[in-house]
Backbone as CSV, one residue per row, in Angstrom:
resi,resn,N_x,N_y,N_z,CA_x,CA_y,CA_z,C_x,C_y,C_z
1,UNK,0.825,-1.210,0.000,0.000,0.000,0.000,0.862,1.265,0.000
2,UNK,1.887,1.313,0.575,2.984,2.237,0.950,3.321,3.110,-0.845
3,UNK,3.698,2.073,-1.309,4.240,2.375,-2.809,3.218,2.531,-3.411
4,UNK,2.108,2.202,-3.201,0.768,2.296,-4.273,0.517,4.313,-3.885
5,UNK,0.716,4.785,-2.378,0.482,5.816,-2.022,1.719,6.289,-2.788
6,UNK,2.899,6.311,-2.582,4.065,7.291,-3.237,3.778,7.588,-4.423
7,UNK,3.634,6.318,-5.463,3.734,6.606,-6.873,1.746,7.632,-7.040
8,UNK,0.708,7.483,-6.161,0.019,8.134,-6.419,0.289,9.780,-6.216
9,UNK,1.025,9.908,-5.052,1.694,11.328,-4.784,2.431,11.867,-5.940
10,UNK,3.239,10.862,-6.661,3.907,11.441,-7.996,3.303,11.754,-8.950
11,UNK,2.325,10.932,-8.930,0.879,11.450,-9.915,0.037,12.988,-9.823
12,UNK,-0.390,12.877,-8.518,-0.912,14.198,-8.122,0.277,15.421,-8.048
13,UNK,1.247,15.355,-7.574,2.716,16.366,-8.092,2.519,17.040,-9.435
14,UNK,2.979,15.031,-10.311,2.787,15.743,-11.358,1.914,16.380,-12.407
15,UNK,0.588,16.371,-11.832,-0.432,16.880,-12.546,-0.816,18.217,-12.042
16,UNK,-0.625,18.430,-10.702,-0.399,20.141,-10.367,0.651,20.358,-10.947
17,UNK,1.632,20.410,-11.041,2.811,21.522,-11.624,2.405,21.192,-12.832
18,UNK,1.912,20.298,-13.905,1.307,20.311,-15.706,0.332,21.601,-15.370
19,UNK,-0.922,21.458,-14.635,-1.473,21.975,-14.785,-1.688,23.652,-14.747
20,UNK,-0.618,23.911,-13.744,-0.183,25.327,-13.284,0.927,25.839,-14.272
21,UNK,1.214,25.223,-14.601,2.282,25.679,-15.928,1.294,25.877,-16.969
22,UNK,0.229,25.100,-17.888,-0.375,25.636,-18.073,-1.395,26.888,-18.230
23,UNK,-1.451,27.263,-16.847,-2.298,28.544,-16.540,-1.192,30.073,-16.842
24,UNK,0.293,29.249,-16.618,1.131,30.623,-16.634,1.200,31.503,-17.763
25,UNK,1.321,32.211,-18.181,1.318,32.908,-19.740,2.685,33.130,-19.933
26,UNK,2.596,32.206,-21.133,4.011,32.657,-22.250,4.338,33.746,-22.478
27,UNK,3.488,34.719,-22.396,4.004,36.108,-23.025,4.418,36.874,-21.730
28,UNK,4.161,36.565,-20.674,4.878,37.286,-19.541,6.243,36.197,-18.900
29,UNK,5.766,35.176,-18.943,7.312,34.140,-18.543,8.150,33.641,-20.029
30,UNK,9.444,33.587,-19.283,10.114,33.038,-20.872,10.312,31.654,-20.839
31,UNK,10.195,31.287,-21.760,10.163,30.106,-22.555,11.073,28.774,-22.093
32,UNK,12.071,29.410,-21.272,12.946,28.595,-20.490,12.330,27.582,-19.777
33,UNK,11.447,28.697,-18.517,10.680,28.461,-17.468,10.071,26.518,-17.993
34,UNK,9.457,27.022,-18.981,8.432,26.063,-19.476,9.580,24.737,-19.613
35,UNK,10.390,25.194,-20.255,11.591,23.920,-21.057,11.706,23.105,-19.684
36,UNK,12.382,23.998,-18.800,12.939,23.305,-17.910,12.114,22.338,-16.669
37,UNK,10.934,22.652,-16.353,10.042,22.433,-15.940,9.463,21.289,-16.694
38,UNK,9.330,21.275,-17.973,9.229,20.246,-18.578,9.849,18.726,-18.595
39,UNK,11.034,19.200,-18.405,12.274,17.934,-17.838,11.755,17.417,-16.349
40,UNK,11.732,18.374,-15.760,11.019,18.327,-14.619,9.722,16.917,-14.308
41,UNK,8.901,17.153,-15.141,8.229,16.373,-15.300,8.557,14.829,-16.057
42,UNK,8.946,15.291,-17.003,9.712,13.911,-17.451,10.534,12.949,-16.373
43,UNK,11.068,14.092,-15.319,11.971,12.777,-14.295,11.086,12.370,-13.628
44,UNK,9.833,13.036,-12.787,8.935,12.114,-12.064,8.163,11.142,-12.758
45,UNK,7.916,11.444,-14.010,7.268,10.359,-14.711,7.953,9.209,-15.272
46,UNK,9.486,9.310,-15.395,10.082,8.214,-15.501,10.587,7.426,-14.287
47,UNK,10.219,8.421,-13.148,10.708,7.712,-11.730,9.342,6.725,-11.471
48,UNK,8.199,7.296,-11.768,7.208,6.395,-11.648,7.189,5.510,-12.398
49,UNK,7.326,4.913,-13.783,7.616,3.820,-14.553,8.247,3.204,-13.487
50,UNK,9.690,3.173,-13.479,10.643,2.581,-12.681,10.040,1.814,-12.005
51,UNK,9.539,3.124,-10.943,8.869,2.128,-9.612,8.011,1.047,-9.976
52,UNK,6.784,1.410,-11.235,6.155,0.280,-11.126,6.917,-0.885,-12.004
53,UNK,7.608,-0.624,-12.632,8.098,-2.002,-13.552,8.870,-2.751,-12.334
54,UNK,9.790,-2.252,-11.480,10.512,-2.957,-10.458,9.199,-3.646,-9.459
55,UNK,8.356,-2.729,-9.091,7.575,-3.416,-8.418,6.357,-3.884,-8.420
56,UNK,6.168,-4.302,-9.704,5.139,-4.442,-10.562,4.103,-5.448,-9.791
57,UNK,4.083,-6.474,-8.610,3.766,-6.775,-8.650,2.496,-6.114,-7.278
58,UNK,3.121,-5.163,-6.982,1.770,-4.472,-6.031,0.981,-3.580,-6.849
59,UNK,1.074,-3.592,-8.224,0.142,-2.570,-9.068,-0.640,-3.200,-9.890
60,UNK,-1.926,-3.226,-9.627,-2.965,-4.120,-10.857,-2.751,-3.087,-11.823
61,UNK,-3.006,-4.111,-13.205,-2.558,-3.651,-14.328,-1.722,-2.805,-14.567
62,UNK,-0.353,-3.527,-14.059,0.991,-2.453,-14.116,1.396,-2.349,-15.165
63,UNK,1.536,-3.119,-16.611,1.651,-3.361,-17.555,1.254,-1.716,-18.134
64,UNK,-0.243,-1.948,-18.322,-1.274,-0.260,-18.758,-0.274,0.823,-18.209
65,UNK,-0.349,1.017,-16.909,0.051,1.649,-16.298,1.693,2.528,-16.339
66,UNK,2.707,1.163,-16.136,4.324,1.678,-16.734,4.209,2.348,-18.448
67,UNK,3.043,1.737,-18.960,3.283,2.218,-20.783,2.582,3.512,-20.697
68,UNK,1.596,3.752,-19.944,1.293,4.766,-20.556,1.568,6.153,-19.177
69,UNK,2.635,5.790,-18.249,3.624,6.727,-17.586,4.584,6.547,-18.453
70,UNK,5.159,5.636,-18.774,6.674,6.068,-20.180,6.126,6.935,-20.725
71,UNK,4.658,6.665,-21.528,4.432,7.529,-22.701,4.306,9.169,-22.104
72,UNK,3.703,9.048,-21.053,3.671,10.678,-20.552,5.039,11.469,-20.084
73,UNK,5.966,10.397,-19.882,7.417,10.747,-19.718,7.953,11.388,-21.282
74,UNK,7.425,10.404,-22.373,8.185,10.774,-23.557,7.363,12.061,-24.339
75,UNK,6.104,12.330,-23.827,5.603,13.493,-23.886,6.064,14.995,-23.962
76,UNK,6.589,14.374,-22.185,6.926,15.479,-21.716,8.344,16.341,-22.071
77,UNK,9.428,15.299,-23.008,10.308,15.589,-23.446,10.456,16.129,-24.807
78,UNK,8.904,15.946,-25.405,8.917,16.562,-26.974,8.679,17.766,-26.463
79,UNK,7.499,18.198,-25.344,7.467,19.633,-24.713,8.366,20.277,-24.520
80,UNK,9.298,19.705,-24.279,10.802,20.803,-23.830,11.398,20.509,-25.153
81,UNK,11.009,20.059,-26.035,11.870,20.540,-27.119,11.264,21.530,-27.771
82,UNK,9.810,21.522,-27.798,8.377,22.413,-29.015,9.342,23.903,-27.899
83,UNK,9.403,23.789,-26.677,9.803,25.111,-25.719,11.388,25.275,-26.458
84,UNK,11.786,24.441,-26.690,13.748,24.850,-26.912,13.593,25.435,-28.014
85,UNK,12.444,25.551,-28.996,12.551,25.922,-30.912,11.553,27.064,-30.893
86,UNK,11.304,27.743,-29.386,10.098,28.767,-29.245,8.686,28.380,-30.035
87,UNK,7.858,26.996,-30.056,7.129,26.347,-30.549,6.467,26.648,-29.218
88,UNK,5.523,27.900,-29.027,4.704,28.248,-27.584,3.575,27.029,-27.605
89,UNK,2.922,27.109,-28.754,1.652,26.923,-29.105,2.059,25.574,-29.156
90,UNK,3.009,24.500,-29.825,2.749,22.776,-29.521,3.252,22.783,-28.302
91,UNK,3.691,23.360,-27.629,4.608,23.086,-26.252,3.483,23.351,-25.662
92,UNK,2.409,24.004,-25.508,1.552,23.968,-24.396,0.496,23.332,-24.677
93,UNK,0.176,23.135,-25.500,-0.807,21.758,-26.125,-0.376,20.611,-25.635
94,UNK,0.981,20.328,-25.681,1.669,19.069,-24.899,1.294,19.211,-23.480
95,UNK,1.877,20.354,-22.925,1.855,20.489,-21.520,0.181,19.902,-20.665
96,UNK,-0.457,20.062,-21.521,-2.078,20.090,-21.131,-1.992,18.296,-21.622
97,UNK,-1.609,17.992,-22.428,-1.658,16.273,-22.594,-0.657,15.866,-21.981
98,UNK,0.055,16.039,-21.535,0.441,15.591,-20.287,-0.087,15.632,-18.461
99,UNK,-0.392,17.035,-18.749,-1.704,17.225,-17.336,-2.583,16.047,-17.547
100,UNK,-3.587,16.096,-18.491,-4.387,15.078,-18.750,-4.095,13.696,-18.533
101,UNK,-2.654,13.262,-19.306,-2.195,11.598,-18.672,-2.130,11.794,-16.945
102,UNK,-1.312,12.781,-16.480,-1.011,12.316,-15.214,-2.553,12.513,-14.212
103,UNK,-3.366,12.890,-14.390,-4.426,13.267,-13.883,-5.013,11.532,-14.563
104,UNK,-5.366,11.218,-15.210,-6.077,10.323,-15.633,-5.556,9.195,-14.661
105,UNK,-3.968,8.987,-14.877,-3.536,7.494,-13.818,-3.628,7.802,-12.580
106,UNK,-3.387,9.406,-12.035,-3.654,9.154,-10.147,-5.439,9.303,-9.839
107,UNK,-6.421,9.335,-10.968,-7.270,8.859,-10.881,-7.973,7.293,-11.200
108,UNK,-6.802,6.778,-11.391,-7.067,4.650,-11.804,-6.431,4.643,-10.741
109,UNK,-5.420,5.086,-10.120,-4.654,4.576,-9.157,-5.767,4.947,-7.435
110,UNK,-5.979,6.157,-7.704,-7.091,6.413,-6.801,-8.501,5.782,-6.329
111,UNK,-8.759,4.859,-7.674,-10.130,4.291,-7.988,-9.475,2.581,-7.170
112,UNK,-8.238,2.515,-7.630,-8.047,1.408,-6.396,-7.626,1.293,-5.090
113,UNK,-7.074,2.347,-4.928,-6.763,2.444,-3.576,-7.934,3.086,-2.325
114,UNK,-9.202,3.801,-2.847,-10.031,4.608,-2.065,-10.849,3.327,-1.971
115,UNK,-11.016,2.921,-1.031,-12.402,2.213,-0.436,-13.717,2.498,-0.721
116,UNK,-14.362,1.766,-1.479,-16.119,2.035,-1.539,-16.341,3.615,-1.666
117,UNK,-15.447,4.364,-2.938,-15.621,5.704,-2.810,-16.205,5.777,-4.713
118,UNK,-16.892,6.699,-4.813,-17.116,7.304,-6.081,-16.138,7.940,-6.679
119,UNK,-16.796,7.614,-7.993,-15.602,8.053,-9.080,-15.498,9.490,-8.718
120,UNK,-16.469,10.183,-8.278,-17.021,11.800,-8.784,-15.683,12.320,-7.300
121,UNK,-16.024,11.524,-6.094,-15.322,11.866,-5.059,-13.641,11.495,-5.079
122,UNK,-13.621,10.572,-5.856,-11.801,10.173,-6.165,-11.412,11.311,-7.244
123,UNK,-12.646,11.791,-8.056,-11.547,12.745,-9.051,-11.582,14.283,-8.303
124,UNK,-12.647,14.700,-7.380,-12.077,15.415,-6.641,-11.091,15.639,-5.867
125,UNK,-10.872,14.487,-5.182,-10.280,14.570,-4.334,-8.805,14.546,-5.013
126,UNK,-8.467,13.915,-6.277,-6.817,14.286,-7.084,-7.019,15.713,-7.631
127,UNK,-8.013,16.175,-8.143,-8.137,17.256,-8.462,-7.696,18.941,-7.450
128,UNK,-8.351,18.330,-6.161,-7.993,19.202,-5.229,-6.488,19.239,-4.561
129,UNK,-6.179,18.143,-4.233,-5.005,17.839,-3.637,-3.813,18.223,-4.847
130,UNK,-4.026,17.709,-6.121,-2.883,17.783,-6.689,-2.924,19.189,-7.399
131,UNK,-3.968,20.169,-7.087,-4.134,21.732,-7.271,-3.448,22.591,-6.707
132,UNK,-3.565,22.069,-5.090,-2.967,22.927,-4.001,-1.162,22.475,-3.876
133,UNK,-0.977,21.029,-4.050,0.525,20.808,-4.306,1.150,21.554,-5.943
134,UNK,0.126,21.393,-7.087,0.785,22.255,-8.382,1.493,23.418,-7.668
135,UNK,-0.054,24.896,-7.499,0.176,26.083,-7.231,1.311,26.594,-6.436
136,UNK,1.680,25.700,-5.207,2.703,25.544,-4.504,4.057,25.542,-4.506
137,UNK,4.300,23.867,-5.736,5.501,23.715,-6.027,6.011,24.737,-7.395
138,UNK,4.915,25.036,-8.237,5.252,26.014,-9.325,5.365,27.418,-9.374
139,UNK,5.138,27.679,-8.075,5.208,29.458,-7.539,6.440,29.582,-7.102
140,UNK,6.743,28.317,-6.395,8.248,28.388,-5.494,9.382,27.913,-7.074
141,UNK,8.964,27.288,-8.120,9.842,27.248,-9.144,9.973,28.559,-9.734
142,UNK,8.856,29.286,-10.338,8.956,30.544,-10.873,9.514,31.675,-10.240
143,UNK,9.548,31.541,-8.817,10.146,32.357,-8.300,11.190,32.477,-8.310
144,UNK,11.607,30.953,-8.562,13.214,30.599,-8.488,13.867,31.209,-9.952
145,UNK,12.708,31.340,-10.801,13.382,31.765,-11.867,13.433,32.925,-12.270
146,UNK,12.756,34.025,-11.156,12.749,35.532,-10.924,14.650,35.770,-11.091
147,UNK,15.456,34.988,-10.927,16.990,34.473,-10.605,17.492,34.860,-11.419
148,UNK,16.813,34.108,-12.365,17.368,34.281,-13.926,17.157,35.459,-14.952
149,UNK,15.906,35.590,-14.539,15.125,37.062,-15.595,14.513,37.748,-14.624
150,UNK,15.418,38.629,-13.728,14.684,39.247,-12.795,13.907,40.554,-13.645
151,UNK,14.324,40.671,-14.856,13.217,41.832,-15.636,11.502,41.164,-16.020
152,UNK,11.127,39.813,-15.430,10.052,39.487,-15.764,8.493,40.245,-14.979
153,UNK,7.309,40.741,-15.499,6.609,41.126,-14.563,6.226,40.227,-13.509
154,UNK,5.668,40.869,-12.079,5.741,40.235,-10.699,4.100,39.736,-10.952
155,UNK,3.316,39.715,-12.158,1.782,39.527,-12.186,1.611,37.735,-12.413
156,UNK,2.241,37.216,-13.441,2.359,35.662,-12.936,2.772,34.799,-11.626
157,UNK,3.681,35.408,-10.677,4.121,34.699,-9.757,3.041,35.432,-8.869
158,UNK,2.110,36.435,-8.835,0.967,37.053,-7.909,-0.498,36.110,-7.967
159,UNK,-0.339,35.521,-9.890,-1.604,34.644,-9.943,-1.089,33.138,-9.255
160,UNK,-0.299,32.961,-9.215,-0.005,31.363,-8.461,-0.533,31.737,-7.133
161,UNK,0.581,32.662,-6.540,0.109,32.651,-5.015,-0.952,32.575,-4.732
162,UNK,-1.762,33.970,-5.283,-3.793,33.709,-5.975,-4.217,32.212,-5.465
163,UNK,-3.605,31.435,-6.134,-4.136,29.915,-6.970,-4.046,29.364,-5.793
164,UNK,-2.721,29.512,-5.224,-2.349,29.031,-3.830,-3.274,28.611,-2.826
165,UNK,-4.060,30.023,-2.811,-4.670,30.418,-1.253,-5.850,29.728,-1.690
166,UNK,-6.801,29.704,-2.913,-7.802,29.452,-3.215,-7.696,27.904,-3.496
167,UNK,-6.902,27.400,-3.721,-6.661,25.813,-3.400,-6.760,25.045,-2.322
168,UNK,-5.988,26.244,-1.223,-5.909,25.363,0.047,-7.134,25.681,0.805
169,UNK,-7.788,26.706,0.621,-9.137,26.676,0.990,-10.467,25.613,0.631
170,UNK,-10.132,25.347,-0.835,-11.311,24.441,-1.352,-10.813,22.887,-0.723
171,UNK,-9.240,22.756,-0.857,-8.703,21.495,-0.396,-9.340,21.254,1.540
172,UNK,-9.113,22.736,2.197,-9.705,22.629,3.102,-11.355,22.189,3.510
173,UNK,-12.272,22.390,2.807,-13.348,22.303,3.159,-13.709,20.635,2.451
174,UNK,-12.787,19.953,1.664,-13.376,18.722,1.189,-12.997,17.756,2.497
175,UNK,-11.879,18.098,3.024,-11.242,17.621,4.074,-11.870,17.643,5.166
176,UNK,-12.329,18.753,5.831,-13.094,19.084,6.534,-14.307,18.059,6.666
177,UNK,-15.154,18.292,5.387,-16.371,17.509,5.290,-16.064,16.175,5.332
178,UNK,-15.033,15.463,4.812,-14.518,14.583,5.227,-13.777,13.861,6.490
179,UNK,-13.832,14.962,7.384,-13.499,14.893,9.213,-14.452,14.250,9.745
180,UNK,-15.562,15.506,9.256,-16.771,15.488,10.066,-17.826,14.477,9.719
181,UNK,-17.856,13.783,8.417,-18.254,12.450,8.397,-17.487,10.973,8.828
182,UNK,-16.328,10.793,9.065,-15.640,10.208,9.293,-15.988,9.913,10.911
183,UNK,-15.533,11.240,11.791,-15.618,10.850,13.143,-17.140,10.846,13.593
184,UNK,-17.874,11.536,13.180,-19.416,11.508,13.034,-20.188,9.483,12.955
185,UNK,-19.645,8.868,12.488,-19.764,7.550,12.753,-18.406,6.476,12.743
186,UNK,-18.334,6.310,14.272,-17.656,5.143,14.486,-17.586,3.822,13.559
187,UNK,-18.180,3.056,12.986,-17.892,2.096,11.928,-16.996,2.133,11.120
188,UNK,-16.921,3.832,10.715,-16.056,4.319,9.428,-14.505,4.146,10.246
189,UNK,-14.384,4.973,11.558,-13.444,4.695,12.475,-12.702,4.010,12.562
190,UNK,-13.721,2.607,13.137,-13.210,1.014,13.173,-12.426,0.761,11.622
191,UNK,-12.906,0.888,10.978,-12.744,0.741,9.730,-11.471,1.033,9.203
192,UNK,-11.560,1.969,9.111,-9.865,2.690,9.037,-8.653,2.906,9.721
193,UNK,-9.178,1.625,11.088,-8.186,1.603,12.271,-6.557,1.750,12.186
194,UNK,-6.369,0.869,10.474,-5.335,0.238,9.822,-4.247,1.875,10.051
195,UNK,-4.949,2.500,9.209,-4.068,4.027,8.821,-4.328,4.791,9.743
196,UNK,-5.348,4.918,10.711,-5.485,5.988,11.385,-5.374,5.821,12.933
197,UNK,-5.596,4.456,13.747,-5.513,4.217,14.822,-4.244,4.481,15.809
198,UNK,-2.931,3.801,15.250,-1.775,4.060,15.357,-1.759,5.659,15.885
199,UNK,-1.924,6.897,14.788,-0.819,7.934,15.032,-2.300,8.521,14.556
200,UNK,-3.240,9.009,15.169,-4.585,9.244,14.687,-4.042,11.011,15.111
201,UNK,-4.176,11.241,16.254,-3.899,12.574,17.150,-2.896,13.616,16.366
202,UNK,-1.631,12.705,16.142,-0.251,13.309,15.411,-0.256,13.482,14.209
203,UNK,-1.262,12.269,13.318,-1.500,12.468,12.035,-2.063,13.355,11.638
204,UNK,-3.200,13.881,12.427,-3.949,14.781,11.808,-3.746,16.392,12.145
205,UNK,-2.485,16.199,13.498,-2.210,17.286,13.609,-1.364,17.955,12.355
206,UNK,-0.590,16.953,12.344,0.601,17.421,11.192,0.093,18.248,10.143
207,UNK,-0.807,16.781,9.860,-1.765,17.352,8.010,-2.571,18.361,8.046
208,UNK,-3.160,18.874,9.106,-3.786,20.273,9.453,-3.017,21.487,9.674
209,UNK,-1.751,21.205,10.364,-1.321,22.529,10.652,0.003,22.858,9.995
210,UNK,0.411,21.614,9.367,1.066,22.114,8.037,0.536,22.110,6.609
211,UNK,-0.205,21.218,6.490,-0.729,21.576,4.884,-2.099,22.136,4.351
212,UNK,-2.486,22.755,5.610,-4.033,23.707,5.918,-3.691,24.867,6.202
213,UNK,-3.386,25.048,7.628,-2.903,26.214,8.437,-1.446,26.654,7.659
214,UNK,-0.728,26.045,8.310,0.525,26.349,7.815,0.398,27.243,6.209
215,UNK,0.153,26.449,5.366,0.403,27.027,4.317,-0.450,28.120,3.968
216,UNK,-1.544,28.469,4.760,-2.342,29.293,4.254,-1.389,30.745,4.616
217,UNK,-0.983,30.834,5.662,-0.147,31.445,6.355,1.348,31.519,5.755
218,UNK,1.790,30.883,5.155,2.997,30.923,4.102,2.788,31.953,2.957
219,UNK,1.043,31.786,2.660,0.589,32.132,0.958,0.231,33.685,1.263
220,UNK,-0.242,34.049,2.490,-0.329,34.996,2.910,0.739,36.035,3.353
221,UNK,1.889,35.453,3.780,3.291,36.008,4.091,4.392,36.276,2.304
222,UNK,4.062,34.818,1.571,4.336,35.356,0.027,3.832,36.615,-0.453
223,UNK,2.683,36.750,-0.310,1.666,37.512,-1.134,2.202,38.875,-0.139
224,UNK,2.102,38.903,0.790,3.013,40.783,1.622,4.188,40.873,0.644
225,UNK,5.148,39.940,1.080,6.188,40.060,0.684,6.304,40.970,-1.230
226,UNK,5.667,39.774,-1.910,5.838,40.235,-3.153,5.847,41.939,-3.263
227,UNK,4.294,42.590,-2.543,4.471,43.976,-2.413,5.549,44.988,-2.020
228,UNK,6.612,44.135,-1.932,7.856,45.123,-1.898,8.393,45.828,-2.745
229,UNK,9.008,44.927,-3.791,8.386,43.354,-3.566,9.686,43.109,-3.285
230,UNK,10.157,41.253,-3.118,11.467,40.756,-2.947,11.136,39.380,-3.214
231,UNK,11.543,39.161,-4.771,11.106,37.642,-5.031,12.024,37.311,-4.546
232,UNK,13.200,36.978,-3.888,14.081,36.222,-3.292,13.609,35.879,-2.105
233,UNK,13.211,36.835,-1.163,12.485,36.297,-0.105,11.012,35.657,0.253
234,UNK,10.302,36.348,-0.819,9.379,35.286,-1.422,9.358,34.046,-1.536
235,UNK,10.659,33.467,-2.394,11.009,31.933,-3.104,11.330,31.259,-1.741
236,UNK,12.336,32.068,-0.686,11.907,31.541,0.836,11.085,30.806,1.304
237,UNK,10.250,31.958,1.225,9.219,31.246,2.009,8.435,30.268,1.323
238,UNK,8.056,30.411,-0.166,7.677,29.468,-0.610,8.151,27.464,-0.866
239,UNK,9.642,28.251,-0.519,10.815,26.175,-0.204,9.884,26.129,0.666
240,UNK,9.505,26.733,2.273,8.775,26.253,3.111,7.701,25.796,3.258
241,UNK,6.677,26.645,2.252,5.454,26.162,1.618,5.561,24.727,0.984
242,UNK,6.292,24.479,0.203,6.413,23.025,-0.025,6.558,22.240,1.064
243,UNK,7.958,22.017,1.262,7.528,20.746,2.260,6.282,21.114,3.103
244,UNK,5.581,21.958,3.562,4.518,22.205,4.458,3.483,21.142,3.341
245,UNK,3.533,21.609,2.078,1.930,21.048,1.143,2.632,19.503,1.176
246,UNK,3.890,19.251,0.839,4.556,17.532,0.834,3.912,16.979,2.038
247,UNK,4.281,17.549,3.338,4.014,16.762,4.353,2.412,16.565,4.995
248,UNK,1.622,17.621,4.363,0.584,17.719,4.567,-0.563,16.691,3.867
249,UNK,-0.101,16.488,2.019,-0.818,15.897,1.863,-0.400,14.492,1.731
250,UNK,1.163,13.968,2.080,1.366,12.458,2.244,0.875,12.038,3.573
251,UNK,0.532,12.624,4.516,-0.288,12.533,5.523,-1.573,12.168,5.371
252,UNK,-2.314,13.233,4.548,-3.572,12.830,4.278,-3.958,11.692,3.841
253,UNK,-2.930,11.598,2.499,-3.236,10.134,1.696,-3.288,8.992,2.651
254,UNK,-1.972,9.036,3.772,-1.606,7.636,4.631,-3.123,7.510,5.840
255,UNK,-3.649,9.038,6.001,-4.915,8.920,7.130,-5.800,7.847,5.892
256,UNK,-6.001,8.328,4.744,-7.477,8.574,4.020,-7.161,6.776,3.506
257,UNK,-6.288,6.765,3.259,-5.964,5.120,2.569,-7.418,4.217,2.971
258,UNK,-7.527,4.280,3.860,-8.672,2.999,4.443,-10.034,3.531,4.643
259,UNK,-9.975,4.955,4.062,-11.257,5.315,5.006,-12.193,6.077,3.547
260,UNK,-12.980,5.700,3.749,-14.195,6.287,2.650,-14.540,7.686,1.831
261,UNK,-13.632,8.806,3.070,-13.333,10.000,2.793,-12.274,10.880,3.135
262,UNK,-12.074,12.017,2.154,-10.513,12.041,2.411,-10.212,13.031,3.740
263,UNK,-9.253,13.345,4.531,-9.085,13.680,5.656,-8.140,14.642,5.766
């Protein structure tokens, strides 16, 4: 179950940062941004092959699965080339078919690992989670690349943060509703003793007050900051914002594994 959760985390990763790269505009970021980021993606998607071909045998239909993560790996490397030949327009057409593969498998991968849950509630729930980890990890990249072209305008790295806050809010309230049905009947409880009994208190502290609280409070300290502005100290705080959204939502996944709704 352990590895079935990681390689789903690589899934949801990599379908927030596809997807938030997407939203960024070419005509205010340069073209780099995209290239490199692109590779980016290509290594988690070939790290996920890996994993499942080596450990193929905890993944139903690993076969489907390693071919068509290669294929989103080899995707993702024509993207950084359509980006290396200033090809805006196939490079982000890619970028979005690649969002689309990785969104599609941490939703098969989701559909087996969530217990007696709906399709409608498993694609939320990658949808949300791997929204609030995109906005996150791709604000703290772009910032990083304020480095490189510090003449870029400060209005793309203002819409992530944006994206940020409004992620971890919606991520908050599915969670939430998912608390409050959860502890609301004991059966579900019993039920999920597996993931949640152990470290129930610590688990949920963590995943609340770093990848709820915490970060809301990160996105809010970005967002002052920028008004200086000082993307360097910005990109700060945003390294911190990550591991805060990493630890927050591999938490969640390890609470939610057994339990009907996500936490």
């Amino acid at each position: 179950m352990l590895w079935l959760i990681l390689v789903q985390f690589l899934y949801r990763l990599a379908f927030g940062l596809g997807m938030t790269m997407g939203l960024t505009s070419a005509k205010l970021v340069t073209s780099g941004f995209f290239r490199v980021h692109l590779w980016v993606l290509l290594g988690l998607n070939t790290f996920g092959a890996a994993v499942i071909y080596l450990l193929r045998l905890n993944f139903p239909n690993w076969q489907v699965m390693a071919a068509a993560t290669a294929l989103t790996a080899f995707l993702s490397y024509v993207g950084a080339v359509c980006w290396l030949y200033e090809q805006a327009k196939a490079g982000r057409i890619l970028i979005w078919f690649v969002t689309a593969l990785n969104f599609g498998l941490a939703l098969s991968l989701e559909n087996q690992i969530g217990p007696n849950r709906t399709v409608w509630l498993n694609a939320l729930e990658v949808l949300t989670s791997g929204s609030v980890i995109g906005f996150t990890f791709c604000a703290m990249l772009l910032g990083h690349w304020y480095l490189n072209t510090p003449t870029m305008q400060m209005l793309p790295l203002q819409r992530l943060v944006q994206g940020m806050m409004a992620s971890t809010l919606v991520r908050a309230a599915l969670c939430a509703f998912g608390f409050i049905l959860v502890f609301r009947n004991p059966e579900l409880l019993q039920a999920g003793a597996t993931s949640v009994g152990k470290f129930a208190s610590a688990g949920l502290a963590l995943r609340w007050l770093s990848g709820i609280v915490g970060l809301l409070v990160l996105a809010v300290m970005t967002w002052e900051t920028l008004k200086i502005p000082n993307t360097q100290s910005a990109t700060g705080i945003l390294y911190v914002g990550v591991i805060c959204v990493f630890l927050g939502e591999l938490t969640s996944q390890l609470l939610s594994a057994s339990l009907p709704y996500p936490l």
